[in-house]
N, C-alpha and C positions, 0 to 999 in steps of 0.2 A: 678552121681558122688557122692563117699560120702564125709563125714565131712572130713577124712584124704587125702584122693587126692585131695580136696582142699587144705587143709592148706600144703600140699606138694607142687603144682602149685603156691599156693602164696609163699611160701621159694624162689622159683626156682627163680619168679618175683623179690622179694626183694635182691637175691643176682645178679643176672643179672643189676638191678638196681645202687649197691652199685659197680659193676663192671665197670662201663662205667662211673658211676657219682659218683667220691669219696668223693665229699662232700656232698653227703644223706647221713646222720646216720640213725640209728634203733631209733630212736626219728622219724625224721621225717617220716621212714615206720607205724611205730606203729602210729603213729597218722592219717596216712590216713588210718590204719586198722580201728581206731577208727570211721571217719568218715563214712567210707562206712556201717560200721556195724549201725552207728546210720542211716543212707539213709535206709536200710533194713528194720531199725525198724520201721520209718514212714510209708514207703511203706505198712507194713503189719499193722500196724495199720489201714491205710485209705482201702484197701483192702480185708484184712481179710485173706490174703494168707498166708501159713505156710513159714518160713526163708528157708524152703529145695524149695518149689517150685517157690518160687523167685529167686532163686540160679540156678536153673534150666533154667528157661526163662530168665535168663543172659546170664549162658554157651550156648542158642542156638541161643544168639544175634550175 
């Protein structure tokens, strides 16, 4: 999967989200974008694995 069908799958999630639960803003999406991306960045830090193939062995969790 690349960088754009991701951030297309996360839109889908964020509006899906904003749909059932109208009181999440795009405040509190962006900021759990934020977290999970800083989660990646430790991960690949303590590992050594590139952000694509972490993203990878997520999508196959």
């Amino acid at each position: 999967m690349n960088n754009d069908q991701l951030e297309g799958k996360w839109k889908m999630v964020k509006g899906a989200f904003k749909k059932k639960y109208a009181e999440v803003t795009d405040d509190d999406l962006t900021y759990a974008e934020g977290e999970f991306d800083q989660m990646l960045g430790k991960i690949q830090e303590k590992t050594g694995n590139s952000k694509e193939e972490l993203k990878k062995e997520i999508e196959q969790l």
